[in-house]
N, C-alpha and C positions, 0 to 999 in steps of 0.2 A: 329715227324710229327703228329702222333698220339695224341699225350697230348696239342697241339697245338691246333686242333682240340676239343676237349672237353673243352678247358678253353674259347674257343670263342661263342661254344653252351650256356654253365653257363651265358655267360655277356649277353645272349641277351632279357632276361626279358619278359616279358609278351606281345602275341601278343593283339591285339583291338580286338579282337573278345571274349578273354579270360577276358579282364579286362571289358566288356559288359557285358558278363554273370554273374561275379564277384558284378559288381556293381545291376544288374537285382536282383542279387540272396537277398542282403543287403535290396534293398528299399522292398521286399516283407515279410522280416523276419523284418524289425524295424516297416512296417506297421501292421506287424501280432501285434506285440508285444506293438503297441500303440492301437492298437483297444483293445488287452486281459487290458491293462492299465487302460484305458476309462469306459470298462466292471466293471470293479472289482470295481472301481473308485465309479460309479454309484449304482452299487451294494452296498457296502457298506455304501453310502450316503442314499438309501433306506432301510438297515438295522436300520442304525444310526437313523432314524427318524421315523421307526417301534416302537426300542424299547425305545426313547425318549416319543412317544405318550403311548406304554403299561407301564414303570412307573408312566406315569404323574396320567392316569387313576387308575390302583391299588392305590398309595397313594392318592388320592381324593374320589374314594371310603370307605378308609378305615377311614377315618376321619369321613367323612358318617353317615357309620353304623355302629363306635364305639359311636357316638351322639345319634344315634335314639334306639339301644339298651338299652341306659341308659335315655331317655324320661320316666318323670314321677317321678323318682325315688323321693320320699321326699313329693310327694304330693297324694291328692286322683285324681287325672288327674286335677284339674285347682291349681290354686295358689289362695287367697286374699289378698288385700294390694296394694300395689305396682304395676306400670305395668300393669295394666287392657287390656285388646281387645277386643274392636270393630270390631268383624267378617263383618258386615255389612259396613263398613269404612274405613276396613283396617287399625285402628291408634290406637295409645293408648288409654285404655279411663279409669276415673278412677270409672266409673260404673261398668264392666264387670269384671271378672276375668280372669286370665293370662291361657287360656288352655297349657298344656304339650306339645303341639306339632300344629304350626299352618301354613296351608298351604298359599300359593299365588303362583294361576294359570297365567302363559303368564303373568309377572307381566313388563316384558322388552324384545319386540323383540321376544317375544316368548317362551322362558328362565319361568324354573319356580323360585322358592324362598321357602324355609321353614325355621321355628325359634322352636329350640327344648327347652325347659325345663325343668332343672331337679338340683337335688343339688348334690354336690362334697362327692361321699361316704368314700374318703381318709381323710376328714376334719371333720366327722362326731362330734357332743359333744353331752353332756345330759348338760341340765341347774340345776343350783344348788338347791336342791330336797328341802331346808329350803328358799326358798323367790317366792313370790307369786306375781307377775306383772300385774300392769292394763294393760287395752288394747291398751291403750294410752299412753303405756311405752318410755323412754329417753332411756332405755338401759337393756340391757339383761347380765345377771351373770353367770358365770359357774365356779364349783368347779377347785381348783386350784393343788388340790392334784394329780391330775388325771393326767397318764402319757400322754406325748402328749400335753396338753392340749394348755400350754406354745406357744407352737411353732405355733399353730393353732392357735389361737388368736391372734399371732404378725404376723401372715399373711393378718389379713385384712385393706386395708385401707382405705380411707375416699373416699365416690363413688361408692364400692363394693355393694355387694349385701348378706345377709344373709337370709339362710329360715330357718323356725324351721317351723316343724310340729308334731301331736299330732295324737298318735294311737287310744283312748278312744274312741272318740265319736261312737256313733248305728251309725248314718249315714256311716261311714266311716271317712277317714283321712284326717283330718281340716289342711291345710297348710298357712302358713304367709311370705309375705315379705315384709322385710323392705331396706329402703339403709340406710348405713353405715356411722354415722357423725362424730365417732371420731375412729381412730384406737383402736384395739384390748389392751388390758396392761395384759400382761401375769402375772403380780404382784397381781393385784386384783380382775381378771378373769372377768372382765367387760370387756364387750363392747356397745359402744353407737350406737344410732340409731336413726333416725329422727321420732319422734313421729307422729302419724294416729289420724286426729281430725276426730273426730264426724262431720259426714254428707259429708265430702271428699271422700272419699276413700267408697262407698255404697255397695260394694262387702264386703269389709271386719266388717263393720257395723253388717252386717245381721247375723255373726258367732261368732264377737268377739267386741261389743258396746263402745265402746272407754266413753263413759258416765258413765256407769256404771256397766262395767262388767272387769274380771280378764280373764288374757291367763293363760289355764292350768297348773298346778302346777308344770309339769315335759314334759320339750319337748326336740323333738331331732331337731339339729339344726345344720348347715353345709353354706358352702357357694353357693350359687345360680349361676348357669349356664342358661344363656339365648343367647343362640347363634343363629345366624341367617345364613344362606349360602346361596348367589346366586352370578349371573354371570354378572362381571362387561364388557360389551359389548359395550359401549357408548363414544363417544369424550366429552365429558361432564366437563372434568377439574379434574373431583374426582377419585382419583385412581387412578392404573396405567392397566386399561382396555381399548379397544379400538377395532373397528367392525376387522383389522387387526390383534389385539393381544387378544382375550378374557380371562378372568382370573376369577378362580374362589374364591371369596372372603368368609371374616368371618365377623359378626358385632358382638361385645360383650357386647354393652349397650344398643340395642333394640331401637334405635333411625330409624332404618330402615321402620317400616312400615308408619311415618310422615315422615321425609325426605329423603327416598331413600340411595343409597351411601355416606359414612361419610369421613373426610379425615383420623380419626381414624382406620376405617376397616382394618382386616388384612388380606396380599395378600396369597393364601393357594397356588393354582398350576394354570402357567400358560399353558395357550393354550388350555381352557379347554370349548369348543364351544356352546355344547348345554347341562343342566340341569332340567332333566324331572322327576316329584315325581308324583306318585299314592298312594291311599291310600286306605287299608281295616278296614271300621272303623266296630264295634259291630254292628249298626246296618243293613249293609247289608249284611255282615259276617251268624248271624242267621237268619236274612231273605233267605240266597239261600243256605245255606249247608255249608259253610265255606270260607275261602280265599284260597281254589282251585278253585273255581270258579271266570270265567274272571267277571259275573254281580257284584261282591261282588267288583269293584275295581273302586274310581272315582278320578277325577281330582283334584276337589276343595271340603277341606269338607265344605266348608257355604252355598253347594248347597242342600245337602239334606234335610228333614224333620225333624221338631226337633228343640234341642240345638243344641251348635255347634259341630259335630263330633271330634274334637281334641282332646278333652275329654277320645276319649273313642277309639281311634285310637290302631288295632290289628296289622297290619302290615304296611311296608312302601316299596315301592319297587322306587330306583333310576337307572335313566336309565342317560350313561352319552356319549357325544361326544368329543376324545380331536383330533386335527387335528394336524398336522407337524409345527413344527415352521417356516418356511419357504415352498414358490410355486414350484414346480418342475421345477428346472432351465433347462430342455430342452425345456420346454412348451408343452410334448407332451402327460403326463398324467393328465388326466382331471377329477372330481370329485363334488360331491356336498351333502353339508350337508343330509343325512339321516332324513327320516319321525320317530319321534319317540313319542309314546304316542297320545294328539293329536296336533302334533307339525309339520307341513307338512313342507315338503323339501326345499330345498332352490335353485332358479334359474336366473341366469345360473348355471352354473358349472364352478369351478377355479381348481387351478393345487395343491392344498393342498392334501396331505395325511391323510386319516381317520382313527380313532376307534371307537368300540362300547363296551362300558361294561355294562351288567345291572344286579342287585343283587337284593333281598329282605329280607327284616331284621325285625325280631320280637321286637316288641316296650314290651320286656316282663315285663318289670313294668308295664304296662298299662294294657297289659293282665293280670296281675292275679290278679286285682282288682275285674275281673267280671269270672272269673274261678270259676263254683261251687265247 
């Protein structure tokens, strides 16, 4: 009777009130467990897009100010020959000379722009110390004995850019460029070059007379770097920049300050918002006590008195924005591009996530041209 009894309690399974609290207890533990879900979810999609924007920024920085550190190198701060600028026009010209480092304030949207130059110190060569070139030269020589040399001269090809520059002169250091018209021949240590007539090219006239004068007997000579960086922010066709996706580009043939964006350009980091350059040129550097001081630091150098400050440019300070690659899909964090330099905010506000990085970097070729 007994065991009877206990086998009929067993079968009789869960009352309604038990399998309510059962079920109560579930929806409040799967609800916990989708919110901590959601949470984390979120969470890390705000990580993810922290540390997508502090990459982007580090490596665009560091492109940066590995360029503006080596600004100058090979010349006395401008170049002649080739590539002239018209500070005043913003274009090539082939009166002026090519400064080391040339600014463009608000050039797009607010966005600045700079073009750094300098030559390739890993490419460096001396020219063959027994042949003596007019100014007006087809082609430039260099000894073939010379380890290295080979490989550095079947490096160049037709389009490139070659500097040689010359230590000698009192003035200082006489630099040249030319473009590139026939590949390098590592066999007879020649390399061709599009020849500088007389009365063309008036920057380089004035140092090296294509009529009747000789390029120094012995120069050093390397491949030319003119690189240009700003930020492709426009529906325009060119590039793959756009006011949604902004990108921070490279130009390598200086065709930027006459027409803008190339389909050439190469694409460096995207999502990269706002590009803001200052610059501490010599002379407001020794006008105020140094580049500690904020007077010593301006926008554009073709504002101040004088030549063109590019020339003679001490520091460079970049200030950069990259934002989230995508809006914040709840819609409920809201933001808007930072004032930076004199670059004012942007309004309204959207659901993008921001950065800010800004660094400054000694343009030390430049500087120790005027280093007592």
């Amino acid at each position: 009777m007994r065991a009877t009894h206990k086998l009929r309690r067993a079968r009789q399974g869960f009352t309604l009130l038990e399998m309510m609290v059962a079920v109560a207890l579930s929806i409040i533990v799967t609800a916990a467990l989708y919110a901590l879900f959601i949470a984390q979810s979120r969470q890390f999609m705000t990580q993810d897009s922290q540390s997508y924007m502090h990459q982007n920024l580090r490596f665009a920085i560091d492109i940066l100010s590995r360029s503006a550190r080596m600004a100058g190198y090979g010349t006395g701060g401008e170049v002649t020959g080739e590539l002239g600028f018209d500070p005043a026009s913003s274009a090539v010209s082939n009166v002026a000379t090519l400064p080391a480092v040339i600014s463009y304030d608000s050039w797009s949207g607010g966005t600045d722009a700079i073009t750094i130059v300098y030559a390739d110190p890993t490419l460096e060569m001396m020219t063959a110390p027994n042949q003596i070139n007019a100014c007006s030269t087809s082609g430039i020589s260099f000894p073939t004995n010379r380890p290295n040399y080979g490989t550095y001269l079947s490096s160049y090809g037709v389009g490139d850019y070659v500097m040689c520059w010359d230590y000698a002169p009192a003035t200082g250091t006489e630099s040249y460029l030319w473009s590139v018209q026939s590949a390098g021949n590592s066999s007879t240590g020649g390399l061709g070059v599009t020849p500088i007539t007389a009365g063309v090219f008036t920057d380089f006239d004035a140092v090296c007379d294509p009529a009747d004068e000789n390029l120094p007997p012995v120069m050093h000579c390397s491949r030319a770097h003119i690189l240009t960086f700003y930020i492709d922010n426009t529906d325009d066709g060119v590039g793959p920049g756009s006011p949604q996706h902004p990108v921070l580009m490279m130009d390598l043939d200086f065709d930027f300050p006459s027409t803008g964006p190339s389909t050439d350009d190469v694409p460096l980091v995207d999502d990269i918002e706002d590009l803001q350059i200052s610059y501490c040129p010599r002379s407001l550097a020794t006008a105020v006590g140094g580049c500690e001081s904020a007077a010593a630091w301006t926008d554009n150098l073709g504002t101040t008195s004088g030549p063109y400050d590019g020339t003679e440019v001490w520091m460079v300070r970049f200030s950069l924005v990259a934002r989230s690659m995508r809006e914040d899909e709840r819609g409920v964090f809201r933001s808007s591009r930072p004032s930076l330099e004199n670059h004012s905010p942007t309004d309204p506000e959207d659901g993008y996530y921001r950065q800010v990085l800004t660094t400054a970097v000694t343009a030390r070729n430049l500087r120790m041209m005027h280093t007592p």
